[in-house]
Phi, psi and omega in degrees: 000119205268051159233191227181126156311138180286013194255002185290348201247325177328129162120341193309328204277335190254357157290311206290335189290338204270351152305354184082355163265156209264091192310302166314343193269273185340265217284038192242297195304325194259008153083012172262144153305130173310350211212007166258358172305121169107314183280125197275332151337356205227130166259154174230165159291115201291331173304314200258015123305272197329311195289332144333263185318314167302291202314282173353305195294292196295337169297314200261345181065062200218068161326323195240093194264284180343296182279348188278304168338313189274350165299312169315326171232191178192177191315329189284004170323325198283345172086235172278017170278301163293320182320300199275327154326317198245003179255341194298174170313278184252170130349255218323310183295327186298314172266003180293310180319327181289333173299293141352276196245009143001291161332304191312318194273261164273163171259345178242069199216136154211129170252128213175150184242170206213129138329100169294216178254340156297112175307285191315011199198140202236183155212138154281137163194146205204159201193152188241119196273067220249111169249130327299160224225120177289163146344094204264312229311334185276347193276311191296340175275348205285343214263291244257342183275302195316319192280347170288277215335313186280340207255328180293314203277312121015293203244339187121193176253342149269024169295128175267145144248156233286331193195147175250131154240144196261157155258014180267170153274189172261139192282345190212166169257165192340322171301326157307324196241311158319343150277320195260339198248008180041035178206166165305160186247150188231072203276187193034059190257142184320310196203153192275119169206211166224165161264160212202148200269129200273014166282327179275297198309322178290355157327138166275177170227155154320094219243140163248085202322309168294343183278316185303306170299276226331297194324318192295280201307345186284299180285353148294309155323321168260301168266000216042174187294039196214265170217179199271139197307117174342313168307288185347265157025285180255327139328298227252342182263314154343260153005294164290331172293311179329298175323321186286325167102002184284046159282004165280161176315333164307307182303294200315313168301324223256311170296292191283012165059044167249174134269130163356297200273343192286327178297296164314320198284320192305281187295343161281346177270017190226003166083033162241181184236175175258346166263022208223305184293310181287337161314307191263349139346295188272325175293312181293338178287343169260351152277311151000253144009284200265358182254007182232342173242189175259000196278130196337152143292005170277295187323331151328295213291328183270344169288020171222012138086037178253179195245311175210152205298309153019273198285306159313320197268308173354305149315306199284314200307307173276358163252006187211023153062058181189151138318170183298305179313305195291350180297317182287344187270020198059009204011036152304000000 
């Protein structure tokens, strides 16, 4: 499923100004909401990230847009994700996690550590599972700055790892990026990660043990050990949409990188439907709505993504046997 936590993005709005450029205008062209940046509650389409980010770099004429970005953020993007991460045992546990639950942030991310044929040595390596696979190299520097950041955080602040490898060419030269990822650099490389010393992975880390299980038990709980549910999922991309009225199924698959029936196929194997999910969506969002806020029923109405009240009260009547007024008056 080609989406992306919206914190994947933090900082864009405040790179792109101090660059002299206009952040809403970008992300208008590339079909993201403005106001899902930053939010980790909120999915985006990780093609139209990427795609963000190459248009940024030549709009603004900032080759290295990706890493001046990843200055910007640190594990905590990643959510309950970075939580149990930076809570592990060891380095080495911290990234089985990433490995693991990953899925909670993208679902089309894979991250992992891989033995080389030197025993004394790890690669970090990590890839965007995309077919067809868009225009990457700033997403890939921005994935590949954050994880020094995390390798940093970890390890200290002048921690090197032994080579960075690109699956690119270079955006800058070569001498640019032995400064900033502080080891040599390796371009057109398979897959992007780094290599890294199996002695630093075996570091203990400063563990808060409860903080560390919640995180754990949340994200077991919620997504499992795999990928995160497909209902989940898709609740949630509902939910974010609903104001636009874009919620059918087409729109959902065409965000989660599904075909329609495959999507379907998802969800009956989890005992839901897709007209059911969107049905309940919309009843707990009106409901909210109408009992925690003031806002008008025209104002209702477009944040559940209806055209006319009508239609609204037609709803309320079959879930909550009443109208919208009289349900926010308590029927009391």
């Amino acid at each position: 499923m080609a989406v992306i936590r919206g914190t994947a993005l933090t900082g864009f709005h405040e790179l792109v100004a101090e660059l002299g450029g206009d952040s809403d205008a970008l992300l208008a062209q590339a079909n993201i909401a403005s106001g899902d940046v930053g939010c980790h509650d909120r999915f985006i389409s990780l093609p139209r990230g990427a795609q963000v980010l190459e248009s940024a770099a030549v709009a603004l004429r900032t080759p290295d847009f990706g890493r001046r970005l990843a200055l910007r953020q640190n594990i905590d993007i990643l959510g309950p994700v970075g939580l149990a991460a930076r809570n592990a045992e060891t380095v080495s546990d911290a990234f089985v996690i990433f490995d693991k639950f990953m899925a909670a942030y993208s679902p089309a991310i894979s991250a992992r550590i891989t033995v080389p044929v030197s025993t004394d040595l790890r690669r970090f390596e990590f890839e965007y599972l995309l077919e067809p696979a868009p225009p990457q190299a700033q997403a890939i520097e921005l994935s590949l700055g954050v994880t020094l950041q995390v390798l940093r955080l970890f390890l200290g602040p002048e921690y090197r790892p032994l080579s960075v490898h690109l699956p690119h060419s270079a955006r800058t030269p070569a001498d640019d990026y032995q400064a900033y990822f502080g080891c040599p650099p390796s371009f057109g490389e398979p897959v992007a990660g780094f290599t890294l010393r199996a002695t630093d992975l075996a570091r203990p880390l400063p563990t808060d043990r409860i903080a560390h299980q919640t995180a754990m038990d949340y994200l077991v709980s919620t997504i499992g050990e795999s990928e995160p549910a497909t209902t989940q999922l898709v609740r949630t991309l509902v939910r974010q949409l609903l104001p636009g009225g874009a919620v059918g199924l087409q729109d959902i698959a065409r965000h989660v990188g599904l075909h329609p029936k495959t999507l379907q196929r998802r969800l009956s194997a989890e005992g839901a439907t897709f007209g059911d999910l969107v049905d309940q969506t919309r009843r707990d969002t009106a409901q909210r709505l109408l009992l925690d806020t003031e806002l008008t029923l025209d104002q209702l109405c477009r944040n559940l993504g209806y055209a006319e009240q009508s239609v609204l009260t037609r709803s309320c009547k079959r879930w909550f046997g009443t109208t919208p007024t009289a349900y926010r008056n308590g029927r009391s």
